[in-house]
C-alpha positions in Angstrom: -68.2 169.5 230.6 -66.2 166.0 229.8 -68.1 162.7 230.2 -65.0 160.2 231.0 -65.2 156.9 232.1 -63.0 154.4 234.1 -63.1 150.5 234.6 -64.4 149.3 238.0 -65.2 145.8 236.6 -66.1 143.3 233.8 -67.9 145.0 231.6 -68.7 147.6 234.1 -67.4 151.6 234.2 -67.6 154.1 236.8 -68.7 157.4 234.8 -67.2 161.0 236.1 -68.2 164.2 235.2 -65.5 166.5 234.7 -67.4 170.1 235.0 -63.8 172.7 233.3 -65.9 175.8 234.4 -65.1 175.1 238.3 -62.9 172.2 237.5 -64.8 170.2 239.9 -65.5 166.2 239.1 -68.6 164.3 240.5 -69.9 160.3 240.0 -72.6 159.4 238.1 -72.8 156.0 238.6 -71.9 153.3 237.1 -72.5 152.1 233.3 -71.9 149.1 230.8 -69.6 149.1 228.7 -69.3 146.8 225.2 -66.1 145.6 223.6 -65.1 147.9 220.6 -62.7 146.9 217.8 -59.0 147.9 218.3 -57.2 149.2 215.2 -53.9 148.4 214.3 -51.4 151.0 214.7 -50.2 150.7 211.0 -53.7 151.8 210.4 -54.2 155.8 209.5 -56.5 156.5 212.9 -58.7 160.2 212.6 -61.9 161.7 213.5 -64.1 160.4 210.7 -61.3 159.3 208.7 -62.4 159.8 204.8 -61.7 157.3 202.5 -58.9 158.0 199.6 -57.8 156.2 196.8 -55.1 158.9 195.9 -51.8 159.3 198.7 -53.1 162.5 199.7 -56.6 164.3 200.4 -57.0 166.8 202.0 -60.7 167.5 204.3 -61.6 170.1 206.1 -62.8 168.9 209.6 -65.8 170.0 211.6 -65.9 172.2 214.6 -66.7 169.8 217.0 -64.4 166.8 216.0 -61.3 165.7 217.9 -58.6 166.3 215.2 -60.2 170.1 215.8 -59.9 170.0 219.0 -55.6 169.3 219.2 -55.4 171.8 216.7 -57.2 174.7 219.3 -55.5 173.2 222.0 -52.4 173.2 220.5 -52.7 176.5 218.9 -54.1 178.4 222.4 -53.4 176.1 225.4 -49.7 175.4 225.2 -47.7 176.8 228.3 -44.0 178.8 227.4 -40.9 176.7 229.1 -40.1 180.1 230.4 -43.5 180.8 232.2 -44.0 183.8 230.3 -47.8 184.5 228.8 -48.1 183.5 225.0 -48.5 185.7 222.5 -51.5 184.2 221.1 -54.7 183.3 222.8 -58.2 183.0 222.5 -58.8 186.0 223.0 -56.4 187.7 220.5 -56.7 184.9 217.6 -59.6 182.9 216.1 -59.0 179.3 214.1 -61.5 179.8 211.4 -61.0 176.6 209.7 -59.4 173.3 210.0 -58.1 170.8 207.0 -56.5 167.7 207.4 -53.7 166.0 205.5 -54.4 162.6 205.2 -51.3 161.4 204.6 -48.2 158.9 206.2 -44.5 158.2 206.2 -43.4 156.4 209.0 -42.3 153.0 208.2 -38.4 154.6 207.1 -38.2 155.8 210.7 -39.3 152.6 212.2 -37.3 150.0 210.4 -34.2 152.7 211.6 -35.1 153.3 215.6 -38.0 150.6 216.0 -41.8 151.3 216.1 -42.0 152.1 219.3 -39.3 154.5 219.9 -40.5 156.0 216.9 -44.0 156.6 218.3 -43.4 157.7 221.5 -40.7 160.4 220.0 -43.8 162.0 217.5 -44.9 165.0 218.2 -47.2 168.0 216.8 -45.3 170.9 215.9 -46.1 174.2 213.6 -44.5 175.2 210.6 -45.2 178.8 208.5 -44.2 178.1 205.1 -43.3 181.4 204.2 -44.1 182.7 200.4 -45.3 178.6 199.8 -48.9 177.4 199.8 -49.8 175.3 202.1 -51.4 173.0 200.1 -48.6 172.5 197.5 -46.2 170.9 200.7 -49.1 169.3 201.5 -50.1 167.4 198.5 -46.6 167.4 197.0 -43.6 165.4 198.4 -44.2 167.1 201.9 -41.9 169.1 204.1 -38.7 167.5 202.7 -35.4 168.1 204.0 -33.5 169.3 200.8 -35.9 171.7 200.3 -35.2 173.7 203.6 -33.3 176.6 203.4 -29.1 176.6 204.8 -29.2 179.5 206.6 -31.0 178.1 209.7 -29.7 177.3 213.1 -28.9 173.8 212.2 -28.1 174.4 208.7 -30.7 172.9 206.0 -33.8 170.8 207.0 -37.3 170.7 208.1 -37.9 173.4 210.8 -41.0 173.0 213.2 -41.9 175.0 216.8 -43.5 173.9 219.9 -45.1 177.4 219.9 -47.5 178.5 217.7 -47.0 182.0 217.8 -43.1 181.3 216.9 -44.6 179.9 213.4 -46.8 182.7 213.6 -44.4 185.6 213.1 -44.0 187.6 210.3 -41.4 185.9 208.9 -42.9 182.8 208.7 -46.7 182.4 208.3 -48.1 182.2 205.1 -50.6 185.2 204.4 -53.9 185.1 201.8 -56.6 187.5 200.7 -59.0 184.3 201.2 -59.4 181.4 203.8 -58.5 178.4 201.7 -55.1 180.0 201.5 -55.0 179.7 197.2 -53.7 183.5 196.8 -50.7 184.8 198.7 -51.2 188.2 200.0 -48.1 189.9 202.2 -50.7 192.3 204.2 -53.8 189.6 203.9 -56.4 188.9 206.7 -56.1 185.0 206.3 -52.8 183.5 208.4 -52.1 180.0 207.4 -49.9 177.3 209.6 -49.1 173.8 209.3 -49.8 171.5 212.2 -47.8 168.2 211.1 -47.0 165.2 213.2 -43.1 165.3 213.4 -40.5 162.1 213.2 -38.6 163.2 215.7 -36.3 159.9 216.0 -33.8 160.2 218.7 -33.1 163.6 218.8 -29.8 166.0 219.8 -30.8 167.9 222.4 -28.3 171.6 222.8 -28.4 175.2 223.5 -25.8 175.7 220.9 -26.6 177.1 217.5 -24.8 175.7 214.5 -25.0 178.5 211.9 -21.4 179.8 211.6 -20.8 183.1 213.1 -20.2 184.4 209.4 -23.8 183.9 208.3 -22.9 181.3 205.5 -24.8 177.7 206.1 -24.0 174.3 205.2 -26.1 171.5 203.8 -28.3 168.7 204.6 -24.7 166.4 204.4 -22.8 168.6 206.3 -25.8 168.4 209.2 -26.1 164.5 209.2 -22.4 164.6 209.9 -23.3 166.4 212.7 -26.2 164.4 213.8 -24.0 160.7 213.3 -26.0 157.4 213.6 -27.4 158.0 217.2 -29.4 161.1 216.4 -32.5 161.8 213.8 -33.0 165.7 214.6 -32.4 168.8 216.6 -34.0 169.9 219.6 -33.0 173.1 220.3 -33.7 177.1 219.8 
């Protein structure tokens, strides 16, 4: 059940019931409603946003909170391009716990493409980070470009799916004998993803892949070359 409200007049809502069992709505009248404090964009905005005095912290997030909530939705309730069923669902998978990286770097991005066009481009994406911790790209220098391997479709970068269970393969996710994720274990119970906000820019858009037939790679230059000055990143795969 979702309580949602819409604007009918000064000061006044109309409130709706949205009922996801039947996926029925109904009106319940009408409410008040009292002027709340906008934040600036520039702003870190989260659900119960803790206070830090260091760059990073990291908190783990309740069950019933919104940042939660994006993460299940965006683990289970993404649909395939294709149509096909997902690999993962609710049924087959269980989020046990949920940590979030308080952390920002946008304002490169923006003074290249413009706040806005920087915004509206963002989008959450999974990453397995393989044999690394978690929480070392976390509170380190983050997912940076020159760290990504050469061999990958578009040579060496940062590489992030719209599907969870693409980041959830084998050859990917990061594996633990315990749920914080501090000891790596090939054939452990605990799977460990990244959910990060990605700076997607303007990006190139192509069905081609960019990894030479001969299986060598090329480096982060070699790939900006590629991109020029109109694009940021690669949409593809």
């Amino acid at each position: 059940m979702w309580d949602t409200r819409f604007p009918v007049g000064q000061n006044e809502m109309l409130k709706c019931l949205i009922d996801f069992d039947d996926m029925t709505t109904s009106i319940v009248g009408c409410v008040w409603a009292t002027a709340v404090r906008r934040w600036d964009r520039d702003v870190p905005i989260g659900d119960s946003w803790d206070h830090q005095d260091d760059d990073v912290r990291i908190v783990v997030v309740e069950t019933v909170s919104r940042d939660y909530a994006v993460v299940a939705t965006a683990f289970f309730d993404r649909q395939r391009p294709d149509g096909r069923m997902p690999r993962i669902s609710r049924g087959t998978h269980t989020v046990l716990k949920v940590r979030r990286v308080q952390k920002g770097e946008r304002k490169i991005m923006h003074r290249k493409r413009g706040k806005d066009t920087v915004e509206l481009t963002c989008d959450y994406a999974w990453h397995g980070s393989d044999t690394t911790q978690p929480d070392s790209i976390a509170e380190g220098s983050g997912l940076m470009t020159q760290f990504g391997s050469e061999q990958g479709f578009y040579g060496q970068g940062n590489y992030s799916a719209h599907q969870a269970s693409y980041s959830h393969h084998e050859r990917y996710v990061y594996r633990s004998s315990d749920d914080e994720g501090l000891h790596r274990d090939a054939g452990g119970q605990y799977f460990q993803l990244l959910l990060v906000r990605v700076l997607r820019g303007n990006p190139l858009k192509t069905t081609e892949v960019w990894k030479p037939p001969d299986g060598t790679g090329f480096r982060l230059g070699a790939v900006q070359d590629k991109l020029g000055k109109e694009f940021d990143s690669v949409e593809g795969g």
